[in-house]
N, C-alpha and C positions, 0 to 999 in steps of 0.2 A: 558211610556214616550210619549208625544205629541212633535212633533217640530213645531214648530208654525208658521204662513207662511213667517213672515218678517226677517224670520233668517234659514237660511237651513246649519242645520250642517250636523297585529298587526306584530306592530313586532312581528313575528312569533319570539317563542322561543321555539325549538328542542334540545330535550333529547338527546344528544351523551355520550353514555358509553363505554367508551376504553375499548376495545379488544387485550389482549398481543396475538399477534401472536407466537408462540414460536418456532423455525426453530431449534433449539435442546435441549434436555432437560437439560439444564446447572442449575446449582444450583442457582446463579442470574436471572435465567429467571423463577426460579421458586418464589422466593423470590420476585420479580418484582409484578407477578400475582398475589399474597398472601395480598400483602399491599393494604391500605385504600385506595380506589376512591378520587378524590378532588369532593369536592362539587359541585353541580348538581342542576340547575333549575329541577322542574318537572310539570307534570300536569295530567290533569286526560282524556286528549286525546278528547276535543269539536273539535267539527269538523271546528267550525268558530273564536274558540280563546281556542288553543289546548294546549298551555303552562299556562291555568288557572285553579283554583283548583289543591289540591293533594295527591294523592290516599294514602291508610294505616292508614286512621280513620275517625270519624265522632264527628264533634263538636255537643258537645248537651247544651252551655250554652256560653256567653260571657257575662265578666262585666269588660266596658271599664271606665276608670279615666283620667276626661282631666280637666287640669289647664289653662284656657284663662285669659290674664294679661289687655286684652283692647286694645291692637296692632295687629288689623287681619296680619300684614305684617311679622308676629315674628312667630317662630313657638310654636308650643301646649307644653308643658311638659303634658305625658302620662304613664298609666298604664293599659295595658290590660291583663286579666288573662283568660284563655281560655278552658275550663274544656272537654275532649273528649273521646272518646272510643276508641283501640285500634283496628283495622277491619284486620291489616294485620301485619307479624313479621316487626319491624323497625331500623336499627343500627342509623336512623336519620330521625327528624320531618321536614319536610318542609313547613313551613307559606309561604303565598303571603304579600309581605312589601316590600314597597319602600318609598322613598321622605323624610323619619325621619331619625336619627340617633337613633340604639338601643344602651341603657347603660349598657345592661346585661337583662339575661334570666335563671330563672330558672324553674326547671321541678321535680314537686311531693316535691318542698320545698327546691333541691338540684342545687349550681349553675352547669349552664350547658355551653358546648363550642359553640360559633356561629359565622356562617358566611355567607356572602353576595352571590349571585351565581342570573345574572340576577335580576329579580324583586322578589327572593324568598330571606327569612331568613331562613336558613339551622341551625337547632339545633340538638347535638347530644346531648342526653341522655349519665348520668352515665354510664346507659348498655342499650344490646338491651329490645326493648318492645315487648310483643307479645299477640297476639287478647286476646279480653276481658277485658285486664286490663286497668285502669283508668289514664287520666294524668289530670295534673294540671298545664299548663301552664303560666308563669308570665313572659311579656316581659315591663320592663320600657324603654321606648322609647319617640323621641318625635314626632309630629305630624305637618307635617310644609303646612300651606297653601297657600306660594307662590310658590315654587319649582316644584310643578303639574301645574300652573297653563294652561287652557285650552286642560287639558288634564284626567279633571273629577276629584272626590272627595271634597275637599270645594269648598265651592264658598264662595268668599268675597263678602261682602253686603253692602252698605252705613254705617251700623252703626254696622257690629261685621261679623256671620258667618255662612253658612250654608252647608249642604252635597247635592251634586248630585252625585251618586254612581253610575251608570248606565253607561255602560253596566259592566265595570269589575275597576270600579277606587276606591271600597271599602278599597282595600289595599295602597293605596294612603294616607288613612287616619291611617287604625288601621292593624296591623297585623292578618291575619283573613285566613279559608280556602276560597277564593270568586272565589264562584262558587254557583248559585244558587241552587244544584244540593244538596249542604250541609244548608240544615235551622239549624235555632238555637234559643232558648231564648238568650234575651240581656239585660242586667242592663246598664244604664249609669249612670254616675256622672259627672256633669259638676260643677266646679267653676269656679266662674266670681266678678268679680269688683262688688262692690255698685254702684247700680242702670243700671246695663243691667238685662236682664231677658235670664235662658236658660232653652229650650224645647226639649225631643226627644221624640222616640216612645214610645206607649204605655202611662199606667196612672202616676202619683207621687206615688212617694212611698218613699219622706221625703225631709225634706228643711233645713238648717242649716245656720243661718245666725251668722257673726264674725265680726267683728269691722267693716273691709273693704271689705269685702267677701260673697256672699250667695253661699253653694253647695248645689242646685238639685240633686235629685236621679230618675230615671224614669225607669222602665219595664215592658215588655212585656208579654202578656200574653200567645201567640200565636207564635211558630216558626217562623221565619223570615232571607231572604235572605241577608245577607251581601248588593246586588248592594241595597234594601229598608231602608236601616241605615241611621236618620236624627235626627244631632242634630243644634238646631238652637239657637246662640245665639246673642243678640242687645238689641234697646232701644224697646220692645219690649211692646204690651199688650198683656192678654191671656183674650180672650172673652171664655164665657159659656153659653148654651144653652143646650136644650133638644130635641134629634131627636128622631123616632119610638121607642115602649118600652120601653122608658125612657133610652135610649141610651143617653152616654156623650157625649158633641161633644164640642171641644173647638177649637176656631182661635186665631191664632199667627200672629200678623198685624202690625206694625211700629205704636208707639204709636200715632205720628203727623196724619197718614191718617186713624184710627180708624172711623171716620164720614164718609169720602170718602166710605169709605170700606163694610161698615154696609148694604147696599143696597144690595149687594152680596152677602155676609156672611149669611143674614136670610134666603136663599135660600136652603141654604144646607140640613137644617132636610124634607123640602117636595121634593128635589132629592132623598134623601135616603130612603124615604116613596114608591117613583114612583120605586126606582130598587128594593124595598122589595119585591111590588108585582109582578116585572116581572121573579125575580130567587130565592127568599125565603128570609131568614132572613141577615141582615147585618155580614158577619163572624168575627168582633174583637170586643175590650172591646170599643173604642173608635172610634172618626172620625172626623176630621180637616180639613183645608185650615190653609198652614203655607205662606203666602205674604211677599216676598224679595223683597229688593228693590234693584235688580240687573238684569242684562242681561243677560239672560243665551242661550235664541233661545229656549227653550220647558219650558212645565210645566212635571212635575214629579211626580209618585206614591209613593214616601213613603210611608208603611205600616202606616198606623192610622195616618197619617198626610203630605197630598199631598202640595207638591212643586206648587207655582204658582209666574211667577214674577206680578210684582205691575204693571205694563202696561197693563197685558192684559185687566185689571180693569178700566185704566183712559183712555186709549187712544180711542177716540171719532168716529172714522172709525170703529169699530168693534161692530158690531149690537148687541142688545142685547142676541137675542137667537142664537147669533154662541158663546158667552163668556159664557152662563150657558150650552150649548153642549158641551164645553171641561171641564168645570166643573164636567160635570156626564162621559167623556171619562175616567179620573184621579179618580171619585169615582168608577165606572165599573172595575177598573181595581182592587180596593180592593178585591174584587171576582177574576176577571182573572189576575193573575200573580203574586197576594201576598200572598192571601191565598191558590190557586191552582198554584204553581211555575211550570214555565217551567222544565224539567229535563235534559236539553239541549239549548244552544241558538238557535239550528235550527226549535225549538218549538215556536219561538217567534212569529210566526203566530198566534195561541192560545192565545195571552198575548194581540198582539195588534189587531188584527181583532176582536176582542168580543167587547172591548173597542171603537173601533169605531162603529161597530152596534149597540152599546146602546146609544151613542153619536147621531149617525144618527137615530135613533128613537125616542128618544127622541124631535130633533129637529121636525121630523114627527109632532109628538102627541101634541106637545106642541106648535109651529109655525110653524105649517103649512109649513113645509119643505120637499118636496115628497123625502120618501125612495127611491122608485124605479126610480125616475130621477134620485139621485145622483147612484144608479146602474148600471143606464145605460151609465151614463157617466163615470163612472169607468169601466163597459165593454168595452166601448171603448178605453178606453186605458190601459186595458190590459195586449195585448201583448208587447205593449212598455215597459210597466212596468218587465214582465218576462224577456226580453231580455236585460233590464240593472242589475236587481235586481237578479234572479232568481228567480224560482218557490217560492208561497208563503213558503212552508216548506223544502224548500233545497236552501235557498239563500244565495248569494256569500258573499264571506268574505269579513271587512271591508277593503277600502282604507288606505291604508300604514299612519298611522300617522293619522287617523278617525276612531276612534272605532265607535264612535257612525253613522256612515254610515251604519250603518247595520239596521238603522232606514229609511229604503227608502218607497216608495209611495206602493210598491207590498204588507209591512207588515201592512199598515195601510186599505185604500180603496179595496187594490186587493184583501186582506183576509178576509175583510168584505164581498168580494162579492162573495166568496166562499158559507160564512154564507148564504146569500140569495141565492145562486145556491140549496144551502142545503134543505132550507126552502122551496123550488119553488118543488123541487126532492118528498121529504115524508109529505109534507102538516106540515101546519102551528102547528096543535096540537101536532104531533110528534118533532118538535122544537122545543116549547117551554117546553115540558116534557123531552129530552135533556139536556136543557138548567138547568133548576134544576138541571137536577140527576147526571150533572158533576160537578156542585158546591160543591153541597151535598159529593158526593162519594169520590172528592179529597181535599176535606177542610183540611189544614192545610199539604197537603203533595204535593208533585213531580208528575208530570202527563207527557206524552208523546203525539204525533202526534198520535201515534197508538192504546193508550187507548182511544182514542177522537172517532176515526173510531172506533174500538169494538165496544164502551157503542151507536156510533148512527146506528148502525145495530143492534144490539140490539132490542133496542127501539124502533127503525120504522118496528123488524121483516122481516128484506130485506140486503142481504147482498150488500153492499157499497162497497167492495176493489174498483171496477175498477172505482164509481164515484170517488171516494177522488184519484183514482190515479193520472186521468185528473187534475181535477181541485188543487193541492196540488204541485202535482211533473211533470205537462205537463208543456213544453216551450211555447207553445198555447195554449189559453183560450178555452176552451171548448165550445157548445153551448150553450144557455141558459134555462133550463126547461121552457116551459113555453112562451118564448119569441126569437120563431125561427126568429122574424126579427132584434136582434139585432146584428151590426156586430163591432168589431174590425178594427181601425187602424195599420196598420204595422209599425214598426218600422223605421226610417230611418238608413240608411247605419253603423252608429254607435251605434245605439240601443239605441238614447239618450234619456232619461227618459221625461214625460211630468211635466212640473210644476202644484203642486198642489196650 
């Protein structure tokens, strides 16, 4: 995720499990204890959205079913069925789901009981489950995209519908484990009216058209995190073109500004060519630019087809080489954070600090945009930046009612400038060698803060703990390898952040 600069955008929810105190051993206080729990939020204990994800299985497939009538204002009629492994014994599944009404759930073909608990759907199975075994979850539900609104999951569009999932509003839309921490293969099927068009991740894999109706089918080739799920549907074109190795790459553009658009759009296959050679090969089957024509304050990662509003395109203030630098920030992140997922949000440093280093180098290499100015001016402020945000990999939880606050200037600039602290520390070639062999090593899986320090001690042959301690988890910015004159602003009295 980018927030963009003309727009600057949890309810903690704690597991409590009653405890019978029992003050004698009476045969109702025994009976009391013996009985079924009421249903229970749960999660998988993130440090900065600790009531997300939940623990006792692992999804290894989604294939959601959604009915759009032409009324963004209406909600979805849906079908998701959610196929997972059993990791721990269960008397009851817990999904993250809110904002639909479910109509019924059944589990391995048999209906099952459910209940609401928090922003969880609480399903209990015929009988308990226990590791190993296979479930088969079917929840018909519907899927409503005014009820969240500005609070993530669709986004309404001038002309139908699209997903911003990010940081945790996956479940907003489909019933899901959402938590990056759980990837998964995804099928969609979208039906829609004659004459919209609908797209999500991944390639087609079938089209069905009916009197008044066409259902698209589309999947993924490549695991993929819940907050990455995008499906967009309007009065839409799907442009095609051919990026590196004869890579697919298609854009999803509002038919009307298709011309407008084109100027941009051809850009794509020679960004994807310039991060080929700077981390190795592109990681999925495909690669997009999906253009709304809505307000949202950021552009977006979706897996094989990034988020971008239609402004960032028309509006005439915005130079050319800062709008194809957030272009390649959103393809960078294909690499960092879709294909290499966080395993934690407090990893989010990792996701979005690479993504602006490529961003900012790029702008270097291509327009004359000094890396190490914009360095130094992110050295400078720093320490402002820790003392609002926190350390880039231990930063504070979002503001009450802003999930996406967790998106502050420390995880974008301040993380990037780690990168270059890094770069300045073990020389340029051990960087970039790095830089590969974390793509490479964690493709397609979960990565941490601490496999990141491993693999670059490692690699440079020097062990790192106490640099990555400084500069990761210090309240103060460290010095700078390399450039003992640069210094740090302090913060003022409230540690209020500097605007980027």
């Amino acid at each position: 995720m980018l927030l963009t600069p003309r727009t600057k955008a949890t309810r903690p929810r704690t597991v409590r499990i009653a405890v019978a105190v029992v003050a004698t051993a009476t045969s109702a206080a025994l009976l009391a204890a013996s009985a079924p729990q009421p249903a229970a939020p749960l999660g998988i204990g993130d440090r900065l959205f600790p009531h997300l994800g939940n623990p006792g299985y692992d999804v290894t497939s989604y294939d959601i079913a959604f009915t759009y009538r032409g009324d963004n204002s209406k909600p979805l009629d849906a079908v998701t069925k959610i196929d997972a492994r059993v990791t721990a014994p269960l008397e009851r599944v817990n999904l993250d789901f809110t904002h639909g009404k479910v109509r019924s759930v059944d589990v391995n073909g048999t209906r099952a009981d459910f209940a609401t608990a928090g922003e969880d759907l609480v399903v209990t199975p015929h009988a308990r489950v226990h590791p190993g075994e296979r479930l088969r979850i079917t929840v018909r539900h519907t899927s409503d995209p005014v009820s969240g609104k500005g609070e993530g999951g669709w986004v309404r569009t001038a002309d139908g519908l699209a997903m911003a999932n990010q940081a945790d509003a996956a479940h907003h839309v489909f019933p899901c484990n959402d938590h990056p921490a759980d990837k998964a293969q995804f099928t969609f099927r979208v039906t829609a009216p004659k004459g919209l068009t609908a797209v999500a991740n991944g390639l087609p894999v079938a089209k069905k058209r009916r009197a008044d109706t066409t259902t698209w089918a589309y999947r993924t080739r490549h695991p993929m995190a819940t907050e990455l799920a995008q499906v967009s549907i309007g009065r839409s074109t799907v442009l095609h073109r051919t990026g590196p190795y004869r890579l697919p790459v298609r854009d999803v553009v509002p038919t009307k500004d298709r011309k407008a658009l084109e100027p941009w759009l051809k850009k794509t296959p020679g960004q994807i060519a310039w991060m080929e050679d700077k981390i190795g090969r592109y990681p999925f089957e495909t690669y997009g630019v999906l253009v709304a024509d809505a307000r949202t304050g950021f552009e977006l990662e979706t897996q094989t087809l990034s988020l971008f509003e239609k402004e960032l395109f028309t509006r005439p203030e915005f130079p050319a080489w800062y709008v194809e630098a957030i272009m390649v920030h959103e393809l960078a992140h294909q690499w960092f954070g879709d294909s290499v997922s966080p395993r934690t949000w407090s990893d989010l440093w990792l996701n979005e600090g690479h993504a602006t280093w490529y961003e900012a180098l790029y702008a270097e290499e291509k327009a004359r945009q000094p890396l190490e100015k914009r360095m130094r001016h992110a050295y400078r402020l720093s320490d402002r930046w820790r003392a609002s945000g926190g350390p880039p990999a231990a930063p504070k939880g979002p503001r009450p009612g802003q999930k996406i606050s967790i998106f502050r200037p420390v995880v974008y600039d301040g993380s990037a400038l780690v990168l270059y602290a890094l770069r300045q520390e073990i020389g340029r070639p051990s960087f970039e060698a790095l830089e590969r062999a974390w793509v490479h090593t964690y493709r397609d899986a979960n990565a941490t803060t601490a496999d990141f320090v491993r693999l670059a001690s490692d690699i440079s042959g020097r062990d790192l703990d106490g640099f990555f301690d400084a500069w990761l988890y210090g309240k103060k910015t460290p010095p700078m390898p390399g450039h003992p004159d640069w210094t740090t602003t302090a913060p003022d009295a409230k540690g209020a952040p500097a605007r980027k």
